[in-house]
Steps between C-alpha positions, in 0.01 A plus 500: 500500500641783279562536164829398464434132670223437258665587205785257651287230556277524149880489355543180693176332418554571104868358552349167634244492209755557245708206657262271541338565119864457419613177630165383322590622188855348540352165619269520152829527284654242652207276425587436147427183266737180458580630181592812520748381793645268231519735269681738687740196611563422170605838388761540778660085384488613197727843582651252715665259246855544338576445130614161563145396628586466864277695758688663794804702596573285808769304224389161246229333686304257230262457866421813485407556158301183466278589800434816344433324108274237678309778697451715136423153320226446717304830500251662299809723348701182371361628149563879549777692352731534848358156588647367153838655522580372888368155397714501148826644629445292842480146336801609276738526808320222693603292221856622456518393850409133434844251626602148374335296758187675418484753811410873379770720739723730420704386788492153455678458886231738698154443524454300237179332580316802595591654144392213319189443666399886385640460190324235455180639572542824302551227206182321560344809552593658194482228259512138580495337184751773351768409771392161536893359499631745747269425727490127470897520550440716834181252622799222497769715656290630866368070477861428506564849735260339744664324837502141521650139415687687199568813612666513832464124573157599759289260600140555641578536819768784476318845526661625141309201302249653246600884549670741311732767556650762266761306381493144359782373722489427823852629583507826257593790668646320819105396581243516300136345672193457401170740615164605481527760265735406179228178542218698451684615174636193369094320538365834341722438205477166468150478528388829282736350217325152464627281721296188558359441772675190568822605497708381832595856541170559650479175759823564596445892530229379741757370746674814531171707554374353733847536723440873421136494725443553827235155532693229714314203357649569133790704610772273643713734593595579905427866445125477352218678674112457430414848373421405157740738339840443376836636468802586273673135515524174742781673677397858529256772526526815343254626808733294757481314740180494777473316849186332522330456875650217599842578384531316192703718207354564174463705140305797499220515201477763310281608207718490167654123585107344593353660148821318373394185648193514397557526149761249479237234680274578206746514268655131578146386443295492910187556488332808712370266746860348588578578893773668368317747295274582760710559814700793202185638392364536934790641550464761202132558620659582877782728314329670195663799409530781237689735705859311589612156415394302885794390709717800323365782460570687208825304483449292108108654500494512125669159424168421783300673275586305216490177623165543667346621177622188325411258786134605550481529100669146488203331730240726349392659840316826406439616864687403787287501874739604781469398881252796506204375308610761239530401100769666341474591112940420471498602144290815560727567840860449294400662230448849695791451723705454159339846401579689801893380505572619175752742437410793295724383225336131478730306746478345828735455761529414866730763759562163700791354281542163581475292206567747260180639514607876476613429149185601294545260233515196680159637729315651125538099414330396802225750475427400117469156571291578821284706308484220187417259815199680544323417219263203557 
């Protein structure tokens, strides 16, 4: 071997060190506290936020903004000085927002449901007492905004019956239905801001959950499987459609839409030993995931994100045991995933778009309440 190959190669050899001892280092950055990945989220809402109080360029969203108030409200930096100013200005164009009928939307035609419910809980989360009006007025607008006898003339056995959608009628927007999702909103609001517990709006919320499960002997529905898991509404799947064995046609689970489920069973009041509750939570333990949002991908993965931080929070699991025999630390697991998204100026955001989730706003909001999730 001459001199010139060994040179070569002891070039080489440091190269690979120097790699290696690099993607360490980068991995130890990247590995920072729950705080200081608030703080740095805060910062960039707070640069974030026009004069008027709203949060965003993407045009007046009071959704937006209230996800992002309620996910500053509920951290450690809801006393800080950026925290103070996001929360302050926030409220003051949530509540210039707030309509007759006592829905908060600054489009009171488009998703009005799905604004209120945030609105709602950026309220709550803020100040309940302060704001205790407003959101008494929006508690009575999603009960009224809710499908049934008095709004859309549903019975219990149509598949609409104890759902909501993003409107409050039926027939807005040439068809307006019911699903999974603004649900999950509209019980998160209603529930966070006081509602009692035996309010109709849960029973009858019930109904339309269970329709949303794959578990034929509470699902009534022709297109219910037996996986456990559930889907975006009675009459679709977000995943599609899959062909079981023997033929038979049903929704695809997927990961974002079961945590859903899950937390609106505990929400309307069934226990964790409920057959319901138990076929969700198998099917979480046979689909646990920090890496994409099961059944998707990385298609909605931080909406997943969200909603499995507030579901496991919700039924006070602190370690979930997959298929594997192995006990996952959730909090511990989101927390450094959260960490190693960030972008270097404090924001989050996902390069698959659907959903909106390349607008860094709307995904920051998500993170901060994942991360406030985390706390026991």
């Amino acid at each position: 071997m001459n001199l010139f190959t060994r040179v070569l190669i002891v070039v080489m050899i440091a190269a690979l060190v120097v790699g290696i001892c690099g993607q360490g280092l980068a991995g130890e950055a990247k590995a920072r506290s729950a705080d200081d990945v608030a703080k740095a989220a805060v910062a960039f809402l707070k640069k974030s936020q026009n004069e008027d109080g709203m949060i965003g360029k993407l045009g007046a969203d009071v959704g937006i903004t209230s996800l992002a108030v309620y996910g500053v409200a509920k951290s450690p930096l809801a006393g800080s000085g950026d925290g103070k100013q996001v929360i302050a200005k926030g409220v003051k164009y949530i509540l210039s927002q707030v309509q007759d009928d006592g829905s908060i939307n600054n489009d009171p035609k488009l998703l009005s449901v799905y604004r209120t419910s945030l609105a709602m809980m950026a309220l709550t989360a803020v100040d309940p007492a302060k704001y205790k009006g407003v959101i008494k007025k929006a508690q009575d607008y999603l009960k009224a905004a809710q499908f049934g006898e008095k709004n859309g003339g549903f019975t219990p056995q149509d598949w609409q019956y104890g759902g909501w959608g993003y409107s409050d009628k039926p027939a807005d927007q040439g068809k307006i239905e019911p699903d999974l999702s603004n649900l999950q909103f509209a019980l998160s609001a209603l529930k966070e801001s006081g509602l009692p517990a035996d309010d109709p709006a849960y029973k009858n919320a019930i109904i339309f959950l269970q329709r949303c499960q794959n578990r034929t002997e509470s699902n009534d529905r022709p297109t219910a499987g037996n996986d456990g898991g559930a889907f975006y509404a009675p009459m679709e799947s977000k995943a599609g459609p899959v062909k079981l064995p023997d033929g038979t046609m049903v929704y695809k689970s997927y990961g974002s839409m079961t945590y859903a489920l899950l937390k609106g069973f505990a929400f309307c009041g069934l226990p964790k030993d409920d057959p319901r509750i138990q076929a969700a939570y198998t099917w979480i333990t046979q689909n646990y995931s920090v890496d994409e949002n099961p059944g998707m991908g990385q298609m909605g993965l931080f909406y997943y994100f969200m909603t499995m931080a507030n579901t496991l929070n919700v039924l006070n699991v602190d370690a979930v045991k997959t298929a594997d025999g192995r006990s996952h630390d959730w909090r511990k697991e989101l927390i450094q995933k959260m960490g190693s998204l960030q972008n270097e100026d404090g924001s989050w955001s996902n390069k698959q778009d659907r959903w909106m989730e390349s607008d860094p706003v709307l995904v920051t909001g998500y993170a901060l309440t994942v991360l406030d999730f985390c706390k026991k």
